[in-house]
Residue frames as qw, qx, qy, qz and C-alpha x, y, z in Angstrom:
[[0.686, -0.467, -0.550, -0.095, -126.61, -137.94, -204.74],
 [0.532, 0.053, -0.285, 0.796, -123.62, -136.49, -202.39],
 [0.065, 0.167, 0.132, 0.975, -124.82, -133.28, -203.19],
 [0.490, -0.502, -0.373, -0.607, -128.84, -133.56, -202.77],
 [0.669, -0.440, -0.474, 0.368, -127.77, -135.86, -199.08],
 [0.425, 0.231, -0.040, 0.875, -125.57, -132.23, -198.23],
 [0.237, -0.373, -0.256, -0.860, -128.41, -130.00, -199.07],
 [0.537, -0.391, -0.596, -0.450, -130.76, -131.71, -197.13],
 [0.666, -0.236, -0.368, 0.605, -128.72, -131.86, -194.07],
 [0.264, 0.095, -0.123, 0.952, -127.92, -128.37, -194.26],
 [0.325, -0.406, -0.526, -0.673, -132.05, -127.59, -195.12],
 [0.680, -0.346, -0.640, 0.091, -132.48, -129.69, -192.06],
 [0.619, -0.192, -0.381, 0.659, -130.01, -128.16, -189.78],
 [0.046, -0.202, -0.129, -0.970, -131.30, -124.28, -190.85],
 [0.436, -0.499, -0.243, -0.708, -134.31, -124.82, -190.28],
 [0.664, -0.472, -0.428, 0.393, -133.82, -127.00, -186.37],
 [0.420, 0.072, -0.214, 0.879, -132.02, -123.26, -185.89],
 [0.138, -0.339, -0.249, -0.897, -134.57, -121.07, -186.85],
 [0.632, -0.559, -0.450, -0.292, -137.56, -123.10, -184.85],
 [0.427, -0.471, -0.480, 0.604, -135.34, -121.96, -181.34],
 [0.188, -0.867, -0.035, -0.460, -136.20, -118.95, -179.87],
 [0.423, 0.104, -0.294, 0.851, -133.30, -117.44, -177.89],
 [0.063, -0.898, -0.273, -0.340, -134.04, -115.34, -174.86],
 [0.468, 0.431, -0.335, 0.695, -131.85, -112.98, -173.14],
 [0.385, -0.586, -0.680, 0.213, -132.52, -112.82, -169.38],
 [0.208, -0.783, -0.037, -0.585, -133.88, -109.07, -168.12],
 [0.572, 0.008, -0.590, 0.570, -131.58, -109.07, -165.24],
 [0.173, -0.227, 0.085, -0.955, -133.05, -106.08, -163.76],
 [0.682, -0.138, -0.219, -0.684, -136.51, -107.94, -163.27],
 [0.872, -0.107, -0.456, -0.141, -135.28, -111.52, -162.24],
 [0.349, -0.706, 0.444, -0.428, -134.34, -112.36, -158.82],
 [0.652, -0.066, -0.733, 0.182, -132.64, -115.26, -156.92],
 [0.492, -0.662, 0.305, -0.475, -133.51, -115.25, -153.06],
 [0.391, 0.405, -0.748, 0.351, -131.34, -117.35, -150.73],
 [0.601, -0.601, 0.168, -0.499, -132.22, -118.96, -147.39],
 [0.610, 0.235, -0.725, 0.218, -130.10, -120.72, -145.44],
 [0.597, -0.645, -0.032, -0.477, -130.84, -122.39, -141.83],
 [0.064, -0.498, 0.823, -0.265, -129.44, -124.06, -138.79],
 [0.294, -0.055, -0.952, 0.064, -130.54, -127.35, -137.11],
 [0.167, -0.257, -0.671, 0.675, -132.50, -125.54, -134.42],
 [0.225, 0.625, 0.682, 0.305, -134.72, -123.93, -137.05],
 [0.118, 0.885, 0.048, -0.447, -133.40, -120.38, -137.50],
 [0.739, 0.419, 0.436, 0.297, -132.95, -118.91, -140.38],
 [0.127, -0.490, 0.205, 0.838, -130.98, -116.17, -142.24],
 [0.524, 0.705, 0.435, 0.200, -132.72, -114.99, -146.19],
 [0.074, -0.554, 0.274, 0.782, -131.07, -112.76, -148.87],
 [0.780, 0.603, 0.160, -0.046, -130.48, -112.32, -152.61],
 [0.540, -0.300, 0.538, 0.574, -127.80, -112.84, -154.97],
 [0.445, 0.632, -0.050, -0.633, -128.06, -110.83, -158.57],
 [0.830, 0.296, 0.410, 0.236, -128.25, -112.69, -161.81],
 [0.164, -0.687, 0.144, 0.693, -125.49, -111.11, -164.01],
 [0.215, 0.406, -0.645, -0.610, -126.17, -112.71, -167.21],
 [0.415, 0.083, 0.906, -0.014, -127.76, -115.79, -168.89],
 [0.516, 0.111, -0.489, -0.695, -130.30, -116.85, -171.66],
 [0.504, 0.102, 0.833, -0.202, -132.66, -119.69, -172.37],
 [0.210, 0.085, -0.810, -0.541, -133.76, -121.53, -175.62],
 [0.733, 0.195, 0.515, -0.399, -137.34, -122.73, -175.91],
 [0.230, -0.002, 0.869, 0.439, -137.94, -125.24, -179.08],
 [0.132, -0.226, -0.685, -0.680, -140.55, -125.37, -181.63],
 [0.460, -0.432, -0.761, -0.151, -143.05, -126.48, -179.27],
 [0.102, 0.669, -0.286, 0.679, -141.82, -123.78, -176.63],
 [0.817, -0.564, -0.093, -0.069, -141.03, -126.08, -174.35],
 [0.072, 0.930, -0.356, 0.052, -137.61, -125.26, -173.00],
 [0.901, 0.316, -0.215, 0.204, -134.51, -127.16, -174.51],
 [0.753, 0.116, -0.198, 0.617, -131.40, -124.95, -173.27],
 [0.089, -0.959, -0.121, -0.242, -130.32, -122.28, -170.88],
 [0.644, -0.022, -0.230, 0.729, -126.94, -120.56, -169.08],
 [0.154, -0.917, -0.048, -0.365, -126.55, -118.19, -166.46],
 [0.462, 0.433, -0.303, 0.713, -124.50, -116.52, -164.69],
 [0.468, -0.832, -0.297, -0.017, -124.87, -115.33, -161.20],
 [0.206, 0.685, -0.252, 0.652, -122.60, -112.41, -159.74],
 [0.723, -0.117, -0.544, 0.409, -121.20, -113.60, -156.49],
 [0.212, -0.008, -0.305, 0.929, -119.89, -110.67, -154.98],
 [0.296, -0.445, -0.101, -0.839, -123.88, -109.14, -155.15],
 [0.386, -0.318, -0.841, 0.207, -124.48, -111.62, -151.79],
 [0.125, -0.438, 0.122, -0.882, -126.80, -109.83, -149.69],
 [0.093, -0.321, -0.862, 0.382, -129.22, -110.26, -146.15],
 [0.355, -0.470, -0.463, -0.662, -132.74, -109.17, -145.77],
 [0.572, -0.675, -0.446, -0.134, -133.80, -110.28, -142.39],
 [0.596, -0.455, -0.369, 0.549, -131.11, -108.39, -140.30],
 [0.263, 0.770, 0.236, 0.532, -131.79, -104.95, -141.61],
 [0.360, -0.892, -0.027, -0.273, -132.36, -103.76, -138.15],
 [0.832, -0.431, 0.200, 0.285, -129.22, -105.25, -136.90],
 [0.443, 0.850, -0.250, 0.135, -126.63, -103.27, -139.82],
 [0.051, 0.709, -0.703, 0.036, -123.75, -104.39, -138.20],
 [0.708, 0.015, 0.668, -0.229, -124.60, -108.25, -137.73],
 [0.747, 0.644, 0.166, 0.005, -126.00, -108.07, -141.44],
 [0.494, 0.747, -0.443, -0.039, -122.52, -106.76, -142.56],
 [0.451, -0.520, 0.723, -0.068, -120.94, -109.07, -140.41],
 [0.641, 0.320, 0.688, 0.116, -122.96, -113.03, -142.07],
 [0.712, 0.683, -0.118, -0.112, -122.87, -111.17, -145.54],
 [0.250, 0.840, -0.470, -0.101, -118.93, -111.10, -144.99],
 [0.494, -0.130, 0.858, 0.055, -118.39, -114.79, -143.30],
 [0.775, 0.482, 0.377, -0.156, -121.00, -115.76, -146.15],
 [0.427, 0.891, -0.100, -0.116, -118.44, -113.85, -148.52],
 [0.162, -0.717, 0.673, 0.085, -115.11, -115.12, -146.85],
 [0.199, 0.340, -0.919, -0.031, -113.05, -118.62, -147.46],
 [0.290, -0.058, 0.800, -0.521, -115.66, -120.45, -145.30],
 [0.632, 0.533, 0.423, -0.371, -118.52, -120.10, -147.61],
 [0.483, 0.811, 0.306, -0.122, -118.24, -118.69, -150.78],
 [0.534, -0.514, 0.126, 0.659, -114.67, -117.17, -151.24],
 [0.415, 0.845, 0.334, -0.048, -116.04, -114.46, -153.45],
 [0.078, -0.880, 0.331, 0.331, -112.72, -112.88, -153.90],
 [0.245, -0.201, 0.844, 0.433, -110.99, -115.99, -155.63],
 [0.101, 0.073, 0.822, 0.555, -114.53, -116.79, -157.68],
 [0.116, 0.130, 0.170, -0.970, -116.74, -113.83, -158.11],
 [0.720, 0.001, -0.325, -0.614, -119.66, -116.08, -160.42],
 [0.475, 0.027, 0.877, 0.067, -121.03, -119.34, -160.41],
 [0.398, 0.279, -0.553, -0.677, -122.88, -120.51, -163.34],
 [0.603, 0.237, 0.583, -0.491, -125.53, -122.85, -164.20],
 [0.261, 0.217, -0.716, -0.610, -125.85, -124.93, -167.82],
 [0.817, -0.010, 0.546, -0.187, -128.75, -127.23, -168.06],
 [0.119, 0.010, -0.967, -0.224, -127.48, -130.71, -170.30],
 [0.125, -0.101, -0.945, -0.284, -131.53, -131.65, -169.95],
 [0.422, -0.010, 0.302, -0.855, -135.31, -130.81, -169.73],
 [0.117, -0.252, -0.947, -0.162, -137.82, -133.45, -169.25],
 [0.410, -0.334, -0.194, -0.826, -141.61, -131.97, -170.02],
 [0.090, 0.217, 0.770, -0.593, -143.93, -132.48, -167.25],
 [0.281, 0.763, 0.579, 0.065, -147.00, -130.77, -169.06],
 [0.533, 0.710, 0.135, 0.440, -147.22, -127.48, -171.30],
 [0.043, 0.891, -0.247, 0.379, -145.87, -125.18, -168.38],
 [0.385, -0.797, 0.442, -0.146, -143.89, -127.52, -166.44],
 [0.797, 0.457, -0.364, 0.154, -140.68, -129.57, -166.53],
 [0.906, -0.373, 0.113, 0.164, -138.13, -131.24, -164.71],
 [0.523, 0.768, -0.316, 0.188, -134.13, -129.71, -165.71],
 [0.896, -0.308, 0.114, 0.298, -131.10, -131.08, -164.88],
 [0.458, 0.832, -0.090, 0.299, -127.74, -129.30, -165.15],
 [0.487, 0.263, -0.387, 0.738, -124.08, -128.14, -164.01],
 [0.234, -0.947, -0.060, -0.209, -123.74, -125.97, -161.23],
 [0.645, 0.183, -0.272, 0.690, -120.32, -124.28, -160.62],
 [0.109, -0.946, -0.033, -0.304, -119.34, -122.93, -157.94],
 [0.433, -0.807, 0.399, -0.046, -116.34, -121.94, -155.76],
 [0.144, 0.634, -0.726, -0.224, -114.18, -123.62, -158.67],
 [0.288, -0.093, 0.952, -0.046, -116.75, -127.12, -158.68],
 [0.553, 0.127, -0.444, -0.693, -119.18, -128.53, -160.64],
 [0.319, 0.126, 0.917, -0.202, -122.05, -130.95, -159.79],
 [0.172, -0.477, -0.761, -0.405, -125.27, -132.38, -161.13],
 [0.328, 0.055, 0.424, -0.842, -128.75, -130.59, -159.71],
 [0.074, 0.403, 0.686, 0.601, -131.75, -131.01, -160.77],
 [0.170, 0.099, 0.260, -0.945, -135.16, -129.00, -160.21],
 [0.285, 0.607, 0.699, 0.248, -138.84, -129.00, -161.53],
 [0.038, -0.330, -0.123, 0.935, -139.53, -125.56, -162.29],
 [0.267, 0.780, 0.531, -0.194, -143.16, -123.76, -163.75],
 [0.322, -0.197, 0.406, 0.832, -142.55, -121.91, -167.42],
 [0.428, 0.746, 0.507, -0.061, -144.93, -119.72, -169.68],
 [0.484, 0.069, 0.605, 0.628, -144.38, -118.23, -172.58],
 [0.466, 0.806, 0.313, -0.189, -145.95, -115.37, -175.14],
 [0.626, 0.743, 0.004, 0.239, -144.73, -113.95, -178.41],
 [0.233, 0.813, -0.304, 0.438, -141.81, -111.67, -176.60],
 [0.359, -0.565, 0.592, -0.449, -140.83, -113.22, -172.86],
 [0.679, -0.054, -0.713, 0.164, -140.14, -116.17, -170.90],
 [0.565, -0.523, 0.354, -0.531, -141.03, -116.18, -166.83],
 [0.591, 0.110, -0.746, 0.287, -139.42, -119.31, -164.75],
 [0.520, -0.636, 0.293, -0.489, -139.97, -120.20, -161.25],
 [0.826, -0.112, -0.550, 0.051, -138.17, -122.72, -159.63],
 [0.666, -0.650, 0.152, -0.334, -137.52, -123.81, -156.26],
 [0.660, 0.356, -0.594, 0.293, -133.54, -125.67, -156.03],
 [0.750, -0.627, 0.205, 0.041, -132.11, -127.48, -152.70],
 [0.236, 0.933, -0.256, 0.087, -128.75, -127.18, -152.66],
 [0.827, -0.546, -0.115, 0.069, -126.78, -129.64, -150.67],
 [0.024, 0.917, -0.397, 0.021, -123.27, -127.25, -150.26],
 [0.714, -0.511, 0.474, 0.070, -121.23, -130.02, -148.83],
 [0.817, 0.221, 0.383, 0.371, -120.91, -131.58, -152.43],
 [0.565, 0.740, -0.018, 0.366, -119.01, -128.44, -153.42],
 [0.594, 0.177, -0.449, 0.644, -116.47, -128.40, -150.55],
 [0.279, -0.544, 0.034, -0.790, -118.93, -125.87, -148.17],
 [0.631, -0.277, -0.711, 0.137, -118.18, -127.68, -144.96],
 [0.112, 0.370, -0.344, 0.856, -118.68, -125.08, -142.55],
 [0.303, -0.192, 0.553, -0.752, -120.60, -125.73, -139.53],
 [0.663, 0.092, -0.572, -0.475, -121.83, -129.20, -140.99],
 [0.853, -0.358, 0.239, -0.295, -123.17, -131.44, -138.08],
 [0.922, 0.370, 0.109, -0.003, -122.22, -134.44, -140.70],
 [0.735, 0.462, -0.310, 0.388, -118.26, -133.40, -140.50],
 [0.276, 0.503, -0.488, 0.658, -118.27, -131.80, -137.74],
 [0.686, -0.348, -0.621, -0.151, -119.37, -133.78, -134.86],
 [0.341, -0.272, -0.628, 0.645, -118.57, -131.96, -131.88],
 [0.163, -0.325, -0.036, -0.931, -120.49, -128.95, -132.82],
 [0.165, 0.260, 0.884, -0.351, -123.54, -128.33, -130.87],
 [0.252, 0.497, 0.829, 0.050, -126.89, -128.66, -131.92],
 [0.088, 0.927, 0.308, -0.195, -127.21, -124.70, -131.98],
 [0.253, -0.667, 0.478, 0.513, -124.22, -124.24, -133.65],
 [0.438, -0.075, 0.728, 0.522, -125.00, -126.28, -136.76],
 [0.330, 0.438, -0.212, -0.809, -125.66, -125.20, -139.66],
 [0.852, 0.207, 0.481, -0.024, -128.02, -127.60, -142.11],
 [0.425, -0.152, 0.519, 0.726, -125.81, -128.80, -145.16],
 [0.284, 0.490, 0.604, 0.560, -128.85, -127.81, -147.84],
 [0.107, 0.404, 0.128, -0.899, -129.30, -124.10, -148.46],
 [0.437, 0.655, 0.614, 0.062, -132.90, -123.44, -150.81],
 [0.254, -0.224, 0.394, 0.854, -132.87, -121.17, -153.93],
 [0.462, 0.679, 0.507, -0.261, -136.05, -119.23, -155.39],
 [0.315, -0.136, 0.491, 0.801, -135.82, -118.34, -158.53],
 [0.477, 0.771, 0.411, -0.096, -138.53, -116.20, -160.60],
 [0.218, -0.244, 0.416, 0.849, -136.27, -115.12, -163.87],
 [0.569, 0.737, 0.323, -0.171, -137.86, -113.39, -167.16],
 [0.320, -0.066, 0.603, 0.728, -135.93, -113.43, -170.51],
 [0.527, 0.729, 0.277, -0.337, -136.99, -111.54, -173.60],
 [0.765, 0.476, 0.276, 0.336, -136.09, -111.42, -177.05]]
């Protein structure tokens, strides 16, 4: 009886493996874009490269599990092209102790712990985010489809920095600043990844 309970378990467990599909993101193809603003409604945009990650859809290919990796040091600006010293200037405060201190922790990383379906191409995920040597909850809804060989994501993440120690030019700690001097505490994150097999 031992023996047939065992089997069945194992039967069980082999085949819950087999019904994920594992995909390996196509860094090369998926992009994060960055935008971060002040109080007074200007704004700076960049991107930040993904250096690694996957994602799991289930049987139903509605997605169950994913981890990535994002590659700190690839911080970049977009809107100050014409301005080349300025732009290297806010990439490096963005890069220094104040923000980001990309020299002491070159990734962050992302795990989701939970996806609640919304309908067949959207869902609702909750997960880790580490960065700059913390970890909080997020969540997101994000928009997912599926065919025989790929995976495509889009989501749209608010960010609120303060809860990972990113008090720079926060209104909300720093109360003498002025009004054109602050910075807002949530920075937004687009995401449009694609994984394949």
């Amino acid at each position: 009886m031992m023996k047939f309970v065992l089997g069945s378990l194992v039967m069980v467990m082999a085949t819950s493996v087999f019904a994920a599909d594992v995909y390996k993101i196509d860094t090369k193809v998926s992009s994060v874009a960055w935008k971060g603003s002040k109080k007074m409604g200007s704004f700076h945009v960049g991107s930040i490269a993904m250096k690694e990650g996957s994602v799991t859809l289930d049987k139903k290919g509605q997605l169950s599990a994913g981890n990535f990796v994002i590659d700190m040091a690839t911080i970049a600006n977009e809107d100050l092209k014409d301005s080349p010293e300025y732009q290297k200037k806010l990439v490096g405060h963005l890069s220094s102790e104040d923000f980001f201190n990309v020299a002491k922790f070159p990734t962050a990383t992302f795990k989701v712990t939970s996806v609640t379906p919304k309908s067949k191409e959207e869902a609702v995920v909750k997960g880790e985010l580490t960065m700059i040597g913390k970890t909080n909850p997020i969540e997101f809804p994000v928009k997912l489809s599926a065919d025989k060989g790929s995976v495509t994501g889009e989501a749209n993440v608010k960010v609120d920095r303060t809860k990972w120690g990113l008090k720079y030019g926060s209104g909300n700690f720093f109360k003498e600043l002025a009004g054109d001097k602050i910075i807002n505490d949530e920075f937004e994150l687009t995401l449009k990844l694609v994984a394949k097999k």
